[in-house]
C-alpha positions as CSV (number, residue, x, y, z in Angstrom):
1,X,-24.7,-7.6,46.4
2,X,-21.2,-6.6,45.9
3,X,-18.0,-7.0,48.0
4,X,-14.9,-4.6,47.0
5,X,-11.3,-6.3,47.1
6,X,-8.4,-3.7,47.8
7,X,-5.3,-5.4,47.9
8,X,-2.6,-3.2,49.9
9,X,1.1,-3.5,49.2
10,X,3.6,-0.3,51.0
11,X,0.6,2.0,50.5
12,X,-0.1,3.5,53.9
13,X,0.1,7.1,52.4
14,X,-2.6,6.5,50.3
15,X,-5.1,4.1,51.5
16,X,-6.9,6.0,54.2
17,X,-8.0,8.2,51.0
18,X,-9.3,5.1,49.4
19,X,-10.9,3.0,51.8
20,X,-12.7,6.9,52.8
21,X,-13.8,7.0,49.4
22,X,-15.8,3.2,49.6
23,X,-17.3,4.3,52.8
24,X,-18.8,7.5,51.3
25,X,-20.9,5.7,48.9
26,X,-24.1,5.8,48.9
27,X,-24.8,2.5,48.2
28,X,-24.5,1.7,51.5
29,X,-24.2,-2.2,51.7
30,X,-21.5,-3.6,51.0
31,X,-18.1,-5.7,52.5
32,X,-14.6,-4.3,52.2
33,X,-12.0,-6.7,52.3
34,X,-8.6,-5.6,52.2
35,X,-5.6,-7.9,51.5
36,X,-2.3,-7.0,53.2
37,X,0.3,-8.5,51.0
38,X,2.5,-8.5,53.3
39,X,3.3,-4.6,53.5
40,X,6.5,-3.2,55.1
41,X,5.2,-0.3,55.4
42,X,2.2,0.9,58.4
43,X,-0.4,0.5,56.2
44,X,-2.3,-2.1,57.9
45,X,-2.0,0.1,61.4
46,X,-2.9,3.4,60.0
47,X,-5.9,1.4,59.0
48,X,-6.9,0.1,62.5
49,X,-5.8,3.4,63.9
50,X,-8.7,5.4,62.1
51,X,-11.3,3.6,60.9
52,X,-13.5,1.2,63.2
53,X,-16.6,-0.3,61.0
54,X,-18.1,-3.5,60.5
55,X,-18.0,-3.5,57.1
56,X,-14.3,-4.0,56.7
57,X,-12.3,-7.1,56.9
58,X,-8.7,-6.9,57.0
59,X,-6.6,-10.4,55.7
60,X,-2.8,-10.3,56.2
61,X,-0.7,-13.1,54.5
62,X,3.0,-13.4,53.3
63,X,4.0,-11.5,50.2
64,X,2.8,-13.2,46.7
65,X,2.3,-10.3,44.8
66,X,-0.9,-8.6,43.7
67,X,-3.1,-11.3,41.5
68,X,-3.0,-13.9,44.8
69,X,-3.8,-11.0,47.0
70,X,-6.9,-10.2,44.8
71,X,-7.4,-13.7,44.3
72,X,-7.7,-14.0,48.3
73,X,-10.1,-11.5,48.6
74,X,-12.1,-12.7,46.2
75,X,-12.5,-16.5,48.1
76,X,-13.4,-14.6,51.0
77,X,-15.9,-12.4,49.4
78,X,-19.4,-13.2,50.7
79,X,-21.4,-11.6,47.8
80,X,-22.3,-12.2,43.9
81,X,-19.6,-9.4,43.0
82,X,-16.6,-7.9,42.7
83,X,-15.4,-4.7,42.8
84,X,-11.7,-4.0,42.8
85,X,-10.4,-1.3,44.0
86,X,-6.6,-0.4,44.2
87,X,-4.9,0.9,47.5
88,X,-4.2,4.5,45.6
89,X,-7.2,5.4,43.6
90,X,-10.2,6.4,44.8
91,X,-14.3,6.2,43.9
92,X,-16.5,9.3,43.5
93,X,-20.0,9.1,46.1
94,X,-22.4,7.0,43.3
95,X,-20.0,5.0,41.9
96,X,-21.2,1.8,43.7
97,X,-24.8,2.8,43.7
98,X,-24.5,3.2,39.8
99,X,-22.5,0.5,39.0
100,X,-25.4,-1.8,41.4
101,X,-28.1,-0.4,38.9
102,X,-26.1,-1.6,36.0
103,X,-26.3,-5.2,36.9
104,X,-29.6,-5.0,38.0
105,X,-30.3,-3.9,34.4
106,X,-28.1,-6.3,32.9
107,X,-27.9,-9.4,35.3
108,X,-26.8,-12.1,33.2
109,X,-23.3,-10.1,32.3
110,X,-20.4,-11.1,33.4
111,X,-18.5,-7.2,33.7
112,X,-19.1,-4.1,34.4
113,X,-16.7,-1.2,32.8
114,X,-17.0,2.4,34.1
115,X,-15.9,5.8,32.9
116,X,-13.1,7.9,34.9
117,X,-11.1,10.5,35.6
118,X,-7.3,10.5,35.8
119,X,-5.7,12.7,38.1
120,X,-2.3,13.4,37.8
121,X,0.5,16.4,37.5
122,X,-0.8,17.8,34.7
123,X,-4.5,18.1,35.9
124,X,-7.7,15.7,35.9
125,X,-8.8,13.8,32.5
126,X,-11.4,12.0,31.6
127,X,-11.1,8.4,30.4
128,X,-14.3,7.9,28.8
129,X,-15.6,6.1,25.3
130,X,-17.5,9.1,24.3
131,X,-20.0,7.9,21.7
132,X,-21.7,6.5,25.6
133,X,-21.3,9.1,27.9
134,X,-24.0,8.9,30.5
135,X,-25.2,5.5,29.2
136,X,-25.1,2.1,30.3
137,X,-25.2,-0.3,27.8
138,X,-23.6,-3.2,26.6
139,X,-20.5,-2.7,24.5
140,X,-18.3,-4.9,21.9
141,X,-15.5,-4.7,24.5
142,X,-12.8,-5.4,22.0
143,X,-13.4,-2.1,19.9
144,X,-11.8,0.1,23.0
145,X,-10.3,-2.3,25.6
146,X,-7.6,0.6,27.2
147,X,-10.6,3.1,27.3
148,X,-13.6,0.9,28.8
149,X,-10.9,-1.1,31.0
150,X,-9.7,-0.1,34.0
151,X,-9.1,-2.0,37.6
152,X,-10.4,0.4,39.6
153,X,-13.4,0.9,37.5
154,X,-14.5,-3.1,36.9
155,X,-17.0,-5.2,38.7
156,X,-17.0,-8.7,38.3
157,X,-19.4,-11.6,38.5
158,X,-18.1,-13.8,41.2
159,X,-19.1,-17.0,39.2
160,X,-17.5,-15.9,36.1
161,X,-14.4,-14.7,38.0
162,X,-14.1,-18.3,39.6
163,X,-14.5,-20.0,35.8
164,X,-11.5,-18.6,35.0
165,X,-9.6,-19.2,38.0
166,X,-8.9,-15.6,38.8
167,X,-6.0,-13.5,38.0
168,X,-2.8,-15.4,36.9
169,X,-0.3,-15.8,39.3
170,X,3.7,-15.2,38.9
171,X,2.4,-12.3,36.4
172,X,4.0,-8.9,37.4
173,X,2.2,-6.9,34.5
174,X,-1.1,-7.2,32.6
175,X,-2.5,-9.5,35.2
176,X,-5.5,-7.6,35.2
177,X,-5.5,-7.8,30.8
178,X,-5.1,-10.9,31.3
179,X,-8.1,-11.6,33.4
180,X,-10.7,-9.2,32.3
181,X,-9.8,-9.6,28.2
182,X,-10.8,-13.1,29.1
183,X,-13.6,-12.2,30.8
184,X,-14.6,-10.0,27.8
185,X,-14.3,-13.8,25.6
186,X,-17.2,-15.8,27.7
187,X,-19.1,-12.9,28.9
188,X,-21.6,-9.9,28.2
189,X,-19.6,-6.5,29.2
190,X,-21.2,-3.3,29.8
191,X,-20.3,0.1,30.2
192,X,-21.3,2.7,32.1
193,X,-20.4,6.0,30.5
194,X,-20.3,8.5,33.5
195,X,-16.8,9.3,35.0
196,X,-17.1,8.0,38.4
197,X,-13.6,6.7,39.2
198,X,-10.4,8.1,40.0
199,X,-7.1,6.6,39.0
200,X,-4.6,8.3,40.5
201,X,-1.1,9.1,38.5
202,X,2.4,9.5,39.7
203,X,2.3,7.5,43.1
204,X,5.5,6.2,44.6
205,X,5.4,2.2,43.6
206,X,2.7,2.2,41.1
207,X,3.3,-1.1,38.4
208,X,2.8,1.6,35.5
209,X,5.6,3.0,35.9
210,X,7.9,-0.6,35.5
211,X,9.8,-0.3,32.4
212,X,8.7,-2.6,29.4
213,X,12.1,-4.7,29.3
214,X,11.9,-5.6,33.0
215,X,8.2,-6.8,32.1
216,X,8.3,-8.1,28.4
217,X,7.7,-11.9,29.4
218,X,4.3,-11.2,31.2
219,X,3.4,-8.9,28.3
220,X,3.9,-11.7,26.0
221,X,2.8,-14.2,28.5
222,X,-1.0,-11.9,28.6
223,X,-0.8,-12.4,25.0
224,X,-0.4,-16.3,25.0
225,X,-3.2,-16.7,27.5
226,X,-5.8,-14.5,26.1
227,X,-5.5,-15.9,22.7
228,X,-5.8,-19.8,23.8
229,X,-8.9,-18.8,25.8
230,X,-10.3,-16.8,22.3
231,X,-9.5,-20.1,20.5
232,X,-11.0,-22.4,23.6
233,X,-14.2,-20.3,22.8
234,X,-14.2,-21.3,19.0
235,X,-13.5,-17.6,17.8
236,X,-16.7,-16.2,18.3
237,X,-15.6,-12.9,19.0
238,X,-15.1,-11.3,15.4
239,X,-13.3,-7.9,17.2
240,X,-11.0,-9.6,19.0
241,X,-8.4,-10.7,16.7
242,X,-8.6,-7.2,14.8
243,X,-7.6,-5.5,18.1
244,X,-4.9,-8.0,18.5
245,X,-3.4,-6.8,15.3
246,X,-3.5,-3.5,16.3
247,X,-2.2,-3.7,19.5
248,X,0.8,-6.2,18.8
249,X,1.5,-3.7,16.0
250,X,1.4,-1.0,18.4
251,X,4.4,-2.7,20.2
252,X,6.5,-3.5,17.8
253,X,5.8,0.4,16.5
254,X,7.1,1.7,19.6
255,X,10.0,-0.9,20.0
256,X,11.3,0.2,16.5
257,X,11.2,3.9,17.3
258,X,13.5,3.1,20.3
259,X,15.6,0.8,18.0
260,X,14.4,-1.8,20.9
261,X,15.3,-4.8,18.7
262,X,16.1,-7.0,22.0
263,X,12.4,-6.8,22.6
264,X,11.4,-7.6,18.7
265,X,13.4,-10.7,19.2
266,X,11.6,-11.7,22.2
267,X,8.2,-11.0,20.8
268,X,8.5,-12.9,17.6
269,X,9.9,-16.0,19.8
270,X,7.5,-16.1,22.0
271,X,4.4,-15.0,21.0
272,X,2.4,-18.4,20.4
273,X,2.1,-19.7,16.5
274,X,-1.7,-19.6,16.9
275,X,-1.1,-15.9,17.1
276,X,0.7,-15.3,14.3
277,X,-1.2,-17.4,12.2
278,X,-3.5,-13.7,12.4
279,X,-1.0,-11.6,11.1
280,X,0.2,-11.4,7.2
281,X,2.6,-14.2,6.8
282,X,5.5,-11.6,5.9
283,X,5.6,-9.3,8.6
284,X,7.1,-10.6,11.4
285,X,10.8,-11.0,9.3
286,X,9.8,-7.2,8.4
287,X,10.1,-6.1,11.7
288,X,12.9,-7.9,12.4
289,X,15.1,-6.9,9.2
290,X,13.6,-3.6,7.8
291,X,13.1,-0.7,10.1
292,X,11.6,1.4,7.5
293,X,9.6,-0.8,5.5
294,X,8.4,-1.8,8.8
295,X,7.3,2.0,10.1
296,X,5.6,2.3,6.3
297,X,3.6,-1.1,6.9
298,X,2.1,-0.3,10.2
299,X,0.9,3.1,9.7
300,X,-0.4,1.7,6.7
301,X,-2.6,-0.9,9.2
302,X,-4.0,2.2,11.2
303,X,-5.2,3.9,8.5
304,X,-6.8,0.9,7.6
305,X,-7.9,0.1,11.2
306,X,-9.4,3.9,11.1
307,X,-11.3,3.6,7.7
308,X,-13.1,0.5,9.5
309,X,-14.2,2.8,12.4
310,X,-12.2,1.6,14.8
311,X,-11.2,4.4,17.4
312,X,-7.6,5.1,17.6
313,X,-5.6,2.9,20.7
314,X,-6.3,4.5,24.0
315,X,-8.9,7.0,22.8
């Protein structure tokens, strides 16, 4: 039923951990492909040094960056879905047994969220939408992307995936956004609200820790992308567009505080017309002429956003 895609980029102090963690499920059968994108490191031989089963199939290619090495996997996956699965974070025993149950339940959706854990110096957290702990259902995805989403946590339909083409290539950050927001556009999502994932903080080479300027056009280009798949889909989705508000908001928040107005610039250039055609007509010249007006607006749009009972970003 379900084939799990690691790709594995310089992680050869890690991955043993991981791949131990997919072959101490006990959902049992399963394939694990693993994608060397062309590593530097001995990841690929610490690999083949300790672990001999069946189940895994190592592919080695040039280096093209981590949405083609997922993408490989994927063509060579043999079952209906995908699980991904990056090469530092790990799964707890009945993750894929759970998740399996989920789509048995629900077998015409098209992705399948799970709650987490985050493990990092300061401790272990959850990352969970609380109003469903210990539930699966299905979910309006676009009233707590950052809290159902995660890479590590998502299973795909293999169909749905292909649709779409898979993840976007060239894109050095919010690949995965940019897939699986618009996976959330043309299919059911469901959630599974038990914490049975483990993204692992602070480890040497992680994407999250790129900063935002070194990034900004694949930001923006996730933006673009998403939105022209919403509009391809005639707007159906009602929440979409509201968290769009929100989040761009939540941006250009933070790029204010840091007096970031490089960034502002390249935002309003950039970010597609269709986009803006959501927002108030004004506010875009706000952000870019009045710092202060432009703080007093925003917060004024959470509150809003809160008195509509939507939960805050990331929570």
């Amino acid at each position: 039923m379900i084939s799990v895609v690691i790709p594995l980029y310089n992680k050869a102090h890690t991955i043993l951990k991981t791949i131990q963690t997919v072959l101490d499920q006990t959902l049992t059968e399963f394939e694990l492909i693993v994608v060397n994108d062309g590593s530097t490191d001995e990841g690929v031989e610490v690999i083949e040094k300790n672990i001999n089963d069946p189940r895994i199939k190592i592919i080695n290619q040039d280096n093209k960056g981590v949405s083609v090495a997922r993408n490989t996997g994927v063509r060579s996956a043999k079952n209906k879905y995908i699980a991904f699965l990056d090469g530092d974070d790990e799964w707890l025993p009945t993750y894929l047994e759970t998740m399996a149950d989920a789509i048995k339940k629900f077998p015409n959706a098209g992705m399948f969220c799970c709650a987490g854990l985050i493990r990092n110096s300061t401790g272990i957290h959850d990352r969970i939408a609380t109003d469903y702990r210990d539930k699966i259902v299905q979910i309006s995805f676009f009233q707590n992307p950052h809290v159902f989403l995660h890479t590590s946590a998502t299973i795909v339909s293999k169909i749905e995936f292909d649709k779409l083409g898979g993840f976007p290539v060239g894109m050095k950050r919010n690949q995965d956004y940019a897939l699986f927001f618009q996976l959330a556009l043309t299919s059911k999502v469901i959630y599974c609200g038990t914490p049975l994932s483990i993204y692992v903080g602070d480890v040497a080479g992680q994407a999250t820790q790129t900063k935002i300027k070194e990034v900004i056009k694949h930001v923006v280009g996730r933006y673009n992308l998403v939105h022209a798949r919403w509009l391809k889909t005639g707007g159906l989705n009602v929440d979409y567009p509201t968290f769009l508000r929100y989040e761009v908001r939540h941006f250009y928040l933070s790029f204010l505080k840091k007096k970031d107005y490089s960034s502002i610039k390249y935002f309003n250039n950039n970010l597609n017309i269709e986009i803006k055609k959501c927002f108030t007509p004004f506010e875009f010249n706000l952000y870019r002429n009045t710092r202060i007006l432009s703080y007093i607006f925003i917060y004024l749009t959470k509150v809003r956003w809160r008195l509509r009972g939507y939960p805050r970003l990331g929570k």
